[in-house]
BAFIKOL-425433 format. One line per 3 residues: number of its first residue (from 0); for each residue x, y, z of N, C-alpha, C. Coordinates in Angstrom, 1 decimal. Atoms other than C-alpha are relative to their C-alpha. Example, Ala and Ser with C-alpha at 12.3 -4.5 7.8 and 13.67 -1.06 7.14 Angstrom:
BEGIN
0 = 0.9:-1.2:0.0:12.3:-4.5:7.8:0.9:1.2:0.0; -0.9:-1.1:0.0:13.7:-1.1:7.1:-0.8:1.1:0.8 $
END
This chain:
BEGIN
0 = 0.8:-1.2:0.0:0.0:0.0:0.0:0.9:1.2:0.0; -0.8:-1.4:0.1:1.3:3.7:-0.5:-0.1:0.8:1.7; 0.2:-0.1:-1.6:2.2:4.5:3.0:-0.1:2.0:-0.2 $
3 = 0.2:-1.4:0.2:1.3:8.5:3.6:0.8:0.4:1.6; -0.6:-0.7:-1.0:3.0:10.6:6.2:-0.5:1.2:1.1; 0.4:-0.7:-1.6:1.9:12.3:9.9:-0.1:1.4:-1.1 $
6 = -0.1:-1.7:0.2:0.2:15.7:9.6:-0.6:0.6:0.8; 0.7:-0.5:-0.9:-1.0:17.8:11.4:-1.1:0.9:-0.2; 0.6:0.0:0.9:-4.6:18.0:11.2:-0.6:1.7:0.2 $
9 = 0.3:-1.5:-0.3:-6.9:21.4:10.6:-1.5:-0.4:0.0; 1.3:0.4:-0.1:-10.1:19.7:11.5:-1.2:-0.1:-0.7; 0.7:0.6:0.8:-11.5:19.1:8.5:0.0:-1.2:-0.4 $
12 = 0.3:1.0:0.3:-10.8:16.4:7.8:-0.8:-1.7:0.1; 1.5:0.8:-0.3:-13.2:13.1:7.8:0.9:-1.6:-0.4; -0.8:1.8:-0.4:-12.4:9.1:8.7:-0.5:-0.4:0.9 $
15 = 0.0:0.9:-1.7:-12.6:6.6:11.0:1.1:0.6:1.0; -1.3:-0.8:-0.6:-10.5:7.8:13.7:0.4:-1.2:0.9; -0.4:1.3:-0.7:-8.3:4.9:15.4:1.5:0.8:0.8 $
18 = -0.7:-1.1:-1.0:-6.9:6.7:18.5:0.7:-1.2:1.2; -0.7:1.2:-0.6:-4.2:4.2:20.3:1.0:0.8:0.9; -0.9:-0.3:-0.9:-1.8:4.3:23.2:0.1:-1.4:0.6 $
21 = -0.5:1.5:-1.0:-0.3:1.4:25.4:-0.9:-1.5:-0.6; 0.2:1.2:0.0:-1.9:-1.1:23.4:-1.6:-0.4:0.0; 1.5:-0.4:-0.1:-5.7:0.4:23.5:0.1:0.7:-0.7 $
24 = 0.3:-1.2:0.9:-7.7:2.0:21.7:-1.6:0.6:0.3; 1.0:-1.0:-0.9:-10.5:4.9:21.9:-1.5:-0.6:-0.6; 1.0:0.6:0.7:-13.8:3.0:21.1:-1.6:0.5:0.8 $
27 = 0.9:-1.0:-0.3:-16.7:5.7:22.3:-1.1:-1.1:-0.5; 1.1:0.9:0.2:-20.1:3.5:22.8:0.7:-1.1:-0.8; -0.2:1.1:0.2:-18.3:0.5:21.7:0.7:-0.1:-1.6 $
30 = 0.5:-0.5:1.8:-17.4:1.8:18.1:1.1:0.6:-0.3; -0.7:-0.8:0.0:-14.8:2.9:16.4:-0.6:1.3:-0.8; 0.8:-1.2:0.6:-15.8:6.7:15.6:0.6:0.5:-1.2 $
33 = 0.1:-0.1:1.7:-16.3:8.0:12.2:-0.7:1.7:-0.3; 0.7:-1.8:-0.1:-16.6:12.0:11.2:1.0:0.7:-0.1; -0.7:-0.8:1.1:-15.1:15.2:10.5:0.9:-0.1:1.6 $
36 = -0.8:0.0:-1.0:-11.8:15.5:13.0:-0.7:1.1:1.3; 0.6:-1.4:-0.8:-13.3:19.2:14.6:-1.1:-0.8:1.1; 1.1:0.2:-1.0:-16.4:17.1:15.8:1.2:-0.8:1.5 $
39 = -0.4:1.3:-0.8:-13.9:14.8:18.0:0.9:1.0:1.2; -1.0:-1.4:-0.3:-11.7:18.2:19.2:1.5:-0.5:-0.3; -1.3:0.4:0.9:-8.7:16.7:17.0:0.9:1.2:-0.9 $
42 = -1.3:-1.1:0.6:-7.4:19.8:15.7:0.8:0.6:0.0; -1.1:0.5:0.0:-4.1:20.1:15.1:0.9:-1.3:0.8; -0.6:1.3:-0.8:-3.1:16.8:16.7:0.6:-0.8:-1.4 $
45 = -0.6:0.1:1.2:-0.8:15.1:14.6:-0.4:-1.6:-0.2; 0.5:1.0:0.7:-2.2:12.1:12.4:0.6:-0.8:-1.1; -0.8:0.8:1.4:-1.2:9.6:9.8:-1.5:-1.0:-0.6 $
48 = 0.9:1.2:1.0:-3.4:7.8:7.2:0.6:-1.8:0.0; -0.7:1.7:-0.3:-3.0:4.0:7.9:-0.8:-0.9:-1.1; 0.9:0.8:1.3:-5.4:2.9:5.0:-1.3:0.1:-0.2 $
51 = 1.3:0.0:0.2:-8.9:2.6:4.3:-0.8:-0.7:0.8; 0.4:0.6:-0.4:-11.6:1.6:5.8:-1.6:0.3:-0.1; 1.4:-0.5:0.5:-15.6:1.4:4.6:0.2:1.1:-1.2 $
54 = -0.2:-0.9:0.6:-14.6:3.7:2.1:0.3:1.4:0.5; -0.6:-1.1:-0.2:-13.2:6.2:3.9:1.5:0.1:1.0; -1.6:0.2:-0.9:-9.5:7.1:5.6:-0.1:-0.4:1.1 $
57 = -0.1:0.0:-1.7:-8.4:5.5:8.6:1.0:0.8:0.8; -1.0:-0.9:-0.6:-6.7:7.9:10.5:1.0:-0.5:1.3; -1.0:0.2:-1.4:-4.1:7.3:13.3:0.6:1.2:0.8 $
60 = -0.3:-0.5:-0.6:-3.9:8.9:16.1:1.2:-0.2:1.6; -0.3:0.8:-0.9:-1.3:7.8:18.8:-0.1:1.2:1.4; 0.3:-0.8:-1.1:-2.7:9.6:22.2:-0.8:-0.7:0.4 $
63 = 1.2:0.6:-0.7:-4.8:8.5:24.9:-1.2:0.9:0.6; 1.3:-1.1:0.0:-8.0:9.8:25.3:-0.6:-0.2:2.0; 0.2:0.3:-1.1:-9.2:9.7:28.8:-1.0:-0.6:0.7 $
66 = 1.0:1.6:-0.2:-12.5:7.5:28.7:0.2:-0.8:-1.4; 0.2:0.9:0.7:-13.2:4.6:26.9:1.1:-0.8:-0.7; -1.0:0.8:0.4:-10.3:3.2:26.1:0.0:-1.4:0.4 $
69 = 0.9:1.2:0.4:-10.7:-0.3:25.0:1.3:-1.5:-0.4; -0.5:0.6:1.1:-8.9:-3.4:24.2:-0.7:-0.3:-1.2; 0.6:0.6:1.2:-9.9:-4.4:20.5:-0.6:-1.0:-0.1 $
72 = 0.6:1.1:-0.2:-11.2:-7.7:21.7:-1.6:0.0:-0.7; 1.3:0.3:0.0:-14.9:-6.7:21.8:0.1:0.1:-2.1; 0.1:0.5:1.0:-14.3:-6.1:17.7:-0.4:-1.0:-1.2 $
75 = 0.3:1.7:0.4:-14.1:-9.8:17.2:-1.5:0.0:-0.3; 1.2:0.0:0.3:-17.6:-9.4:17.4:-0.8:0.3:-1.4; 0.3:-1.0:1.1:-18.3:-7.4:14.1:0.4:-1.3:-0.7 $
78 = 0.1:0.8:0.9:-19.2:-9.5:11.2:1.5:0.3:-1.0; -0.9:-0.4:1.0:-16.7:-7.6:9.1:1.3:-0.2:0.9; -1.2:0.8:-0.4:-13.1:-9.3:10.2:1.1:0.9:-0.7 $
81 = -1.0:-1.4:0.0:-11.4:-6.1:8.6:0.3:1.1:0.8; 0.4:-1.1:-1.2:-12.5:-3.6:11.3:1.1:-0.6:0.5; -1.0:1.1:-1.0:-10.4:-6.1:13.7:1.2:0.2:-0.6 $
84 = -1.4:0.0:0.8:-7.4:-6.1:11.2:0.1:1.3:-0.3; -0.8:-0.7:0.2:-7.1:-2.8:10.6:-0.2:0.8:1.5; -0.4:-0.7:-2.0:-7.5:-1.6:14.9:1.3:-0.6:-0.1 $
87 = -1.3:0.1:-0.5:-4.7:-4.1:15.1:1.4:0.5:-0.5; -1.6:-0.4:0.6:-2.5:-2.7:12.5:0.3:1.6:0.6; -0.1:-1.6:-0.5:-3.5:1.2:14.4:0.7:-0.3:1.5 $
90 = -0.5:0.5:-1.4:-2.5:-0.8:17.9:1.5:-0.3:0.0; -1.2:0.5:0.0:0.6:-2.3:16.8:1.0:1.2:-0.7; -0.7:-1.2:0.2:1.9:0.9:14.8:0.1:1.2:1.1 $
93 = 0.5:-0.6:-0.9:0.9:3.0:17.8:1.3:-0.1:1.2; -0.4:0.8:-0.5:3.1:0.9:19.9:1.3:0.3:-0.5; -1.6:0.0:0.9:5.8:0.6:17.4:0.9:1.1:0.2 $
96 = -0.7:-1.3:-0.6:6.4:4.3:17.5:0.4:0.2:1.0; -0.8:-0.5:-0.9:6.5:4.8:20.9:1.5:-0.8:0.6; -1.4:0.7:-0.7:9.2:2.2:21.5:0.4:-0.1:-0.8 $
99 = -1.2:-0.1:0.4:11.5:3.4:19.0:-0.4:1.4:-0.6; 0.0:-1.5:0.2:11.6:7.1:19.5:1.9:0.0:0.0; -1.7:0.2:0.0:15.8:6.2:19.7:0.0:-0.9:-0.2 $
102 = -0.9:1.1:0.4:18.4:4.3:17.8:0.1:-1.0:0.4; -0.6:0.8:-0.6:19.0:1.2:19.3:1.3:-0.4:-0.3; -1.5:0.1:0.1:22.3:1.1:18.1:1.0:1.8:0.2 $
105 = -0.9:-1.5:-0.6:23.8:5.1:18.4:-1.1:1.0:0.8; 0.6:-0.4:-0.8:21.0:6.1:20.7:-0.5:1.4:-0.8; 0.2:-1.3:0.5:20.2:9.4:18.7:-1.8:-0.1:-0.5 $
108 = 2.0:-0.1:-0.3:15.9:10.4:18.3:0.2:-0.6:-1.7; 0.5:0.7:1.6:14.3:8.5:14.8:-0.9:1.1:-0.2; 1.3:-0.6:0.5:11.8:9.9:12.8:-0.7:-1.1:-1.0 $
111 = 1.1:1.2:0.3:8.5:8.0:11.0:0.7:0.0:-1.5; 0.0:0.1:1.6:9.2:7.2:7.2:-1.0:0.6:-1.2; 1.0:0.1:0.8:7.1:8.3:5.0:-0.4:-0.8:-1.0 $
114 = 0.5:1.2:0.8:7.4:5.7:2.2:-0.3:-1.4:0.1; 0.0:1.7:-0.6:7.2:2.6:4.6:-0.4:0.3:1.8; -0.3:0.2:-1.8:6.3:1.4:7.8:1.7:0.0:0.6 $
117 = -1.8:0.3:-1.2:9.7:1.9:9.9:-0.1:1.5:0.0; -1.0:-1.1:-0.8:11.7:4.3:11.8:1.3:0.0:-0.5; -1.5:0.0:0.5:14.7:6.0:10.4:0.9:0.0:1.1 $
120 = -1.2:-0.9:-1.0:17.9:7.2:12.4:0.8:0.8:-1.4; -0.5:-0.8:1.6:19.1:9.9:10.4:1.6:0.5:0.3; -1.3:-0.4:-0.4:22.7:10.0:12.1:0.9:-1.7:0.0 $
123 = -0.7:1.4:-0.2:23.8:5.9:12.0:-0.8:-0.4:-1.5; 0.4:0.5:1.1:21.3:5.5:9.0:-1.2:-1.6:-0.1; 0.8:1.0:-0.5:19.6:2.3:10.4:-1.4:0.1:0.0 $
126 = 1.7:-0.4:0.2:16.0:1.8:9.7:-0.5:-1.5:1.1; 1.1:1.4:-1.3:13.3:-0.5:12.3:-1.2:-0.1:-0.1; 1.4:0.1:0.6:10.3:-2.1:10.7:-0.9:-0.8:1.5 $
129 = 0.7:0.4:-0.9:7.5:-3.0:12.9:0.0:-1.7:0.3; -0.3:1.8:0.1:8.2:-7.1:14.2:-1.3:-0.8:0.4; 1.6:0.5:-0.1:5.1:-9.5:13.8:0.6:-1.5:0.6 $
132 = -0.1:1.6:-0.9:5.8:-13.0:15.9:-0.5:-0.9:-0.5; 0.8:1.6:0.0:4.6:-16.3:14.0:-0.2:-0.3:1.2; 0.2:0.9:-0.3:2.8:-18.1:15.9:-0.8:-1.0:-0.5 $
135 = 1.1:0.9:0.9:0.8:-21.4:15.3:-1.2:-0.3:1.7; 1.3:0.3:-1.4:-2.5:-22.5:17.0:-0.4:-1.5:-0.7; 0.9:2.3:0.6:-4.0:-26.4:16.2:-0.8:-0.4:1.0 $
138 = 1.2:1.3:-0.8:-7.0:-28.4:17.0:0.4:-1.4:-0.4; -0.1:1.5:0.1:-6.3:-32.0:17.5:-1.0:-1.0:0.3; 1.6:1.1:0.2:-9.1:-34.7:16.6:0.3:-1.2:0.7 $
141 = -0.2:1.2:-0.5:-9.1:-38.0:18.6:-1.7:-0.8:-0.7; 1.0:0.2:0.3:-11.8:-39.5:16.9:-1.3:0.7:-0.1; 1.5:-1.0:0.2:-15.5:-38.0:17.6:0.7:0.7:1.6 $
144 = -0.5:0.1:-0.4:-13.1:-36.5:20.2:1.0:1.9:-0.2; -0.9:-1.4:0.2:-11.4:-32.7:20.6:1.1:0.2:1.2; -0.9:-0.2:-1.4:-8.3:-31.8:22.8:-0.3:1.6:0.5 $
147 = 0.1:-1.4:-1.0:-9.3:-28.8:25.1:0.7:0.3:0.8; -0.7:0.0:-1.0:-7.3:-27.1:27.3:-0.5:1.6:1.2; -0.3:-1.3:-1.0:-7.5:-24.1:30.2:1.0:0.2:0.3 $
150 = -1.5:-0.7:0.3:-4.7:-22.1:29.6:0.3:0.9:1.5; 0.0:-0.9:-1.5:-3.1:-20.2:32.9:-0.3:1.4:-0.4; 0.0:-1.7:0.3:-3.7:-16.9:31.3:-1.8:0.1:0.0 $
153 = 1.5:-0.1:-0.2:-7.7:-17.9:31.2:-0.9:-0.4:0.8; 0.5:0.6:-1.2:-8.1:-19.6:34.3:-1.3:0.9:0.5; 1.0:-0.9:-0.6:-10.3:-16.7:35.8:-1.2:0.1:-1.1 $
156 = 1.0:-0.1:1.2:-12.3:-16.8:32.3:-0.7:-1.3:-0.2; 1.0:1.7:0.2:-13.1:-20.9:32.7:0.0:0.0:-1.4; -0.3:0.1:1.8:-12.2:-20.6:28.8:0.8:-1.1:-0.2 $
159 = -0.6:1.1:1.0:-11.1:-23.9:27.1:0.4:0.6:-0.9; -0.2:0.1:1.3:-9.2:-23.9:24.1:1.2:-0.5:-0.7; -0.9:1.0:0.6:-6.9:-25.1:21.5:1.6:-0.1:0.7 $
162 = -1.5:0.0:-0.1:-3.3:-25.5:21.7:0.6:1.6:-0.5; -0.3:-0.9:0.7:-0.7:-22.6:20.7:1.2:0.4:0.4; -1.3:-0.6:-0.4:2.5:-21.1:21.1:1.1:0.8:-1.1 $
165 = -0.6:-1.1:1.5:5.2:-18.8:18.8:1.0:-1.5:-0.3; -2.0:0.9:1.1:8.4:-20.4:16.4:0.6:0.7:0.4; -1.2:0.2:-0.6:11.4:-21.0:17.6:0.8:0.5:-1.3 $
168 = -1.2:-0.3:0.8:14.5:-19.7:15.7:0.2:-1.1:-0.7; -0.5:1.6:0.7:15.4:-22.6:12.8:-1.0:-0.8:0.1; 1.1:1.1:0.0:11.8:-24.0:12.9:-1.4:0.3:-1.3 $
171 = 1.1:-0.4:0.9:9.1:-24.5:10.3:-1.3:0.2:0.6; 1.4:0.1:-0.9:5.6:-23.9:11.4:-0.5:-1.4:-0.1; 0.8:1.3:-0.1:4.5:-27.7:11.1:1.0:-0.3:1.1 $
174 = -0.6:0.1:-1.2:7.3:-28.0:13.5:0.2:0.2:1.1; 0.6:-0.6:-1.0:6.5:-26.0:15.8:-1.3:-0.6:0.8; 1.6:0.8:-0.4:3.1:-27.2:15.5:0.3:-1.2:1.4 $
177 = -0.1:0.4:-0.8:4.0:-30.2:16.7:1.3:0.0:1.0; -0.8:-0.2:-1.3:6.8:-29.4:19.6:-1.3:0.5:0.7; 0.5:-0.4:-0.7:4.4:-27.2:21.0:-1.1:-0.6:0.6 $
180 = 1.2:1.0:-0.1:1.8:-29.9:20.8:0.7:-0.7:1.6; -0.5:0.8:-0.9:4.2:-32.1:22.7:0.6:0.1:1.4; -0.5:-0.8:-1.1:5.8:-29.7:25.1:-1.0:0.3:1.2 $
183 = 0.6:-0.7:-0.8:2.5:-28.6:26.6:-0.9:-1.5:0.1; 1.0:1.1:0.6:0.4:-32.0:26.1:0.7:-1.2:0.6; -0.8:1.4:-0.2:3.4:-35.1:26.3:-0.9:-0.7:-1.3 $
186 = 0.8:0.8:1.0:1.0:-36.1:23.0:0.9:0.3:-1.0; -0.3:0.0:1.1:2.2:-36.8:19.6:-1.2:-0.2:-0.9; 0.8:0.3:1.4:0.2:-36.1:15.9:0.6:0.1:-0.9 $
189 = -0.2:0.3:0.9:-0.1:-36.8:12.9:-1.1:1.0:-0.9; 1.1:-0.5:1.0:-1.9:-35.2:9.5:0.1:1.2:0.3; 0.1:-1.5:-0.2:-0.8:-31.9:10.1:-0.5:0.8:-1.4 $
192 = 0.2:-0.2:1.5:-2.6:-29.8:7.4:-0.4:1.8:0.8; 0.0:-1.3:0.0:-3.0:-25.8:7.5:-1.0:0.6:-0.1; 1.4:-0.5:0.3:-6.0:-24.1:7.6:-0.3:1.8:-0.4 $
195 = 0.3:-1.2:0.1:-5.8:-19.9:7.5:1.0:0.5:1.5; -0.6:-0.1:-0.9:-4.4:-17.6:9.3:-0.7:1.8:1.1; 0.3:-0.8:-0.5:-5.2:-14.4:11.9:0.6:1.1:0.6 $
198 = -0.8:-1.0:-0.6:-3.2:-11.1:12.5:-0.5:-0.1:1.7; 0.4:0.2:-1.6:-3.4:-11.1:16.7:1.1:0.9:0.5; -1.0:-1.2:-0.2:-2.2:-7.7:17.8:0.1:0.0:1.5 $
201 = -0.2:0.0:-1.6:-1.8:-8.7:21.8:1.0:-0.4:0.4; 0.4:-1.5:1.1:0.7:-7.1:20.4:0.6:-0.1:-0.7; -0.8:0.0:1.8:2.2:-8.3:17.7:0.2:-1.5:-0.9 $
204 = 0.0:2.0:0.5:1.0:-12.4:16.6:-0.1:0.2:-1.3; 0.6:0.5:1.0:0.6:-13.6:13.4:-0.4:-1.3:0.2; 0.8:1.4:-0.4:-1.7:-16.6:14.1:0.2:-1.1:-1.5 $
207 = 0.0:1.0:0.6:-1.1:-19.8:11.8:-0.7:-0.9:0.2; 1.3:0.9:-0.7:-4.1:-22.0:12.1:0.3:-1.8:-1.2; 0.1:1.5:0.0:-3.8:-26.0:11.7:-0.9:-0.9:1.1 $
210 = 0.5:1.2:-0.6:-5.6:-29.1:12.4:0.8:-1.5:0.0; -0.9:1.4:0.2:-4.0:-32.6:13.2:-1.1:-0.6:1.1; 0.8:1.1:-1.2:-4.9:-35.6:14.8:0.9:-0.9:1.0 $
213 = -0.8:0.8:-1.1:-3.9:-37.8:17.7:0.8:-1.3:-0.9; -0.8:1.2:0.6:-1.2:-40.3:16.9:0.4:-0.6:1.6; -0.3:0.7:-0.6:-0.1:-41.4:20.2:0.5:0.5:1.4 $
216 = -0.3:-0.8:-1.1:0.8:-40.5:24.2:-1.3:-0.2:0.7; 1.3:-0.1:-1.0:-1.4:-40.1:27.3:0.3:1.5:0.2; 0.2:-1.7:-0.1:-2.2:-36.1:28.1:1.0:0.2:1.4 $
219 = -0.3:-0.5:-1.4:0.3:-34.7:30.6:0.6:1.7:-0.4; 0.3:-1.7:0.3:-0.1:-30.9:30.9:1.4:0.6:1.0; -1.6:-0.6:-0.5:3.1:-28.6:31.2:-0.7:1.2:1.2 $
222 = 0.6:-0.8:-1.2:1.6:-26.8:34.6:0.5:1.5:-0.2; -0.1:-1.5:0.3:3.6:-23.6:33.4:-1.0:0.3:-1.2; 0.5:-0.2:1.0:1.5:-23.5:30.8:-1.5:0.3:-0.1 $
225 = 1.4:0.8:-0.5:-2.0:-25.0:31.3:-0.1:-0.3:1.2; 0.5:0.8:-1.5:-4.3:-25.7:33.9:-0.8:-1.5:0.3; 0.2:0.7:0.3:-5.7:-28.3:32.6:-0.3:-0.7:-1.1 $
228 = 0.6:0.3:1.6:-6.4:-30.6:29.1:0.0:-1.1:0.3; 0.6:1.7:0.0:-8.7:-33.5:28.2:-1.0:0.4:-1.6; 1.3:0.0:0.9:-10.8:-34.6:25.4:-1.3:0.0:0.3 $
231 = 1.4:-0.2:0.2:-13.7:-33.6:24.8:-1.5:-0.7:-1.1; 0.8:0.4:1.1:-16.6:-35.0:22.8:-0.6:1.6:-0.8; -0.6:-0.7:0.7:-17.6:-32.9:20.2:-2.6:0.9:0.9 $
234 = 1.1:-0.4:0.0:-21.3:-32.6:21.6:-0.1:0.8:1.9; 0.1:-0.1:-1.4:-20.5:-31.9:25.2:1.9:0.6:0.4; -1.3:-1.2:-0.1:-17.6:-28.7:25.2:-0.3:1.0:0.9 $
237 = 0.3:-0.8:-1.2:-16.9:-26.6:27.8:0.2:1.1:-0.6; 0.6:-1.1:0.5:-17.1:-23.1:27.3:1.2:0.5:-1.2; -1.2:0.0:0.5:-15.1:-22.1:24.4:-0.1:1.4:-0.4 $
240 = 0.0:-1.9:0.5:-13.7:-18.4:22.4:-0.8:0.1:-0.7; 0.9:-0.7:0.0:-15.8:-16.5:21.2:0.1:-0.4:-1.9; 0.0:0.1:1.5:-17.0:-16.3:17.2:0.7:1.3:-0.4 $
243 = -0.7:-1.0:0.4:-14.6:-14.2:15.0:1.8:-0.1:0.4; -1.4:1.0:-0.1:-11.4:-16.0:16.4:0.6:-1.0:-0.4; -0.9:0.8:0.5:-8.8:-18.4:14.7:-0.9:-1.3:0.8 $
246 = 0.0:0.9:-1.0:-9.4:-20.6:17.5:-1.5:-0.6:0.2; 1.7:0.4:0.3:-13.4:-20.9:17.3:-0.1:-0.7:-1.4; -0.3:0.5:1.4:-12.7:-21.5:13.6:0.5:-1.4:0.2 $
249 = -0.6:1.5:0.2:-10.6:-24.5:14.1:-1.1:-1.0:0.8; 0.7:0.7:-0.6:-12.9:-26.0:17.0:-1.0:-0.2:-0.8; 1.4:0.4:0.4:-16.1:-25.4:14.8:0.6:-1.3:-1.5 $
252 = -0.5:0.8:1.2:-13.8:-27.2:11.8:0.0:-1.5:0.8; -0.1:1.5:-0.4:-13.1:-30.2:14.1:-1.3:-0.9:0.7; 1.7:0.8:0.0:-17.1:-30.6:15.2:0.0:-0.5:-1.1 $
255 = 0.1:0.5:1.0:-17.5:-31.0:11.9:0.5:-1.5:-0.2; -0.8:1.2:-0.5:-14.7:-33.7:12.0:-0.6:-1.2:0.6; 0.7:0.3:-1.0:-16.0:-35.2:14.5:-1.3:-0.9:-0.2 $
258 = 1.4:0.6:0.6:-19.6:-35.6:13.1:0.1:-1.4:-1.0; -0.5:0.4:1.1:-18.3:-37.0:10.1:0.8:-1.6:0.4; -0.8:1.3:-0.6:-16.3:-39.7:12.1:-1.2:-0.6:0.9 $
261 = 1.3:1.0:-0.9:-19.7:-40.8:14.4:-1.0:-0.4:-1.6; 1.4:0.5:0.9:-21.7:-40.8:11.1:0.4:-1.2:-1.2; -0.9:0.3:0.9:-19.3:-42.6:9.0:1.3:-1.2:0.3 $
264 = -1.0:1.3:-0.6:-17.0:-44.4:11.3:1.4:0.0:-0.6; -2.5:0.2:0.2:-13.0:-43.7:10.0:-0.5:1.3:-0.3; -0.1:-0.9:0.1:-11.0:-41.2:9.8:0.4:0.8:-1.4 $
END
């Protein structure tokens, strides 16, 4: 995309406005707001165009506003799965800036680029693009059968769900897949196959989505990790994420599965 450069606005102007700081963003009644800058009291506050959105500019604002500041979670919700992708690209550039206002190598102040995402240094020359994290996520089938887990990070949420974790240095994502399978689980699979994938700005994933099946092992859960994992049948699942997530996606892929294997009998 043609990247455009910070300006500083004179309150005419008109957009979504995607107003970020620490990793939130400003979502008034639930929403990201839409209108001329003057109505929002945005003028002169310094802005960047980050792309489109509904047919009109998305603007970026990196400041914090002092109600409603939001994680992007509730988003997920919104049928349209671009809203979501482009908050996280205003969350994660937001972010980016503030932690590389200096060099990391001759400590001297950067400035934004105009023809790219990155940060220059205009005294060492070194440029710093924004860093996205592979990670992978997988559902694993045990027959009419799903592996669920309670992660320690959702313990207080009683949320089940798949497996996941980032890549290692010198790893492909199938191999990751399964280490992370094995690491957190003591299970081994098989039939690893790729399914789609989910920018995940909390605060900087790229989600890799696969399904595989059980090949062999009894479940023993890495306690740093998890708080608990068991199979599940595919009719009687404990509470799982929400619709609009990778991770719902793969589960509703392995009901499917699932069915297909009680109605049918192999895999």
């Amino acid at each position: 995309m043609n990247i455009q450069q910070q300006v500083n606005l004179t309150g005419n102007e008109i957009g979504y406005w995607f107003v970020s700081a620490n990793g939130r963003l400003w979502l008034p009644n639930g929403d990201v707001p839409v209108g001329r800058a003057d109505k929002f009291g945005f003028t002169h506050k310094r802005a960047q165009p980050i792309g489109e959105w509904n047919g009109q500019i998305a603007w970026l604002i990196c400041d914090e506003m002092k109600h409603a500041m939001s994680s992007i979670r509730p988003l997920l919700d919104i049928t349209d799965q671009s809203l979501f992708n482009m908050a996280g690209r205003a969350v994660q550039l937001s972010e980016f800036y503030r932690s590389h206002k200096y060099c990391g190598y001759c400590g001297h102040e950067m400035y934004i680029s105009n023809t790219e995402w990155c940060c220059m240094c205009d005294h060492c020359k070194e440029r710093y693009y924004p860093q996205i994290s592979p990670s992978i996520i997988v559902a694993i089938r045990h027959k009419d059968k799903i592996l669920l887990a309670k992660h320690v990070r959702h313990n207080q949420d009683n949320l089940y769900t798949v497996l996941a974790g980032f890549t290692e240095i010198g790893e492909t994502m199938e191999t990751a897949v399964e280490r992370e399978v094995f690491e957190e689980s003591r299970i081994k699979i098989k039939n690893i196959r790729y399914v789609g994938s989910q920018p995940w700005p909390f605060p900087n994933s790229l989600m890799m989505a696969y399904l595989a099946d059980y090949d062999s092992g009894e479940i023993v859960v890495d306690k740093n990790e998890l708080i608990e994992a068991n199979w599940y049948h595919y009719t009687q699942l404990p509470k799982i994420p929400e619709y609009g997530t990778i991770a719902r996606r793969l589960i509703e892929d392995t009901i499917t599965l699932c069915r297909d294997y009680d109605e049918y009998g192999n895999d």
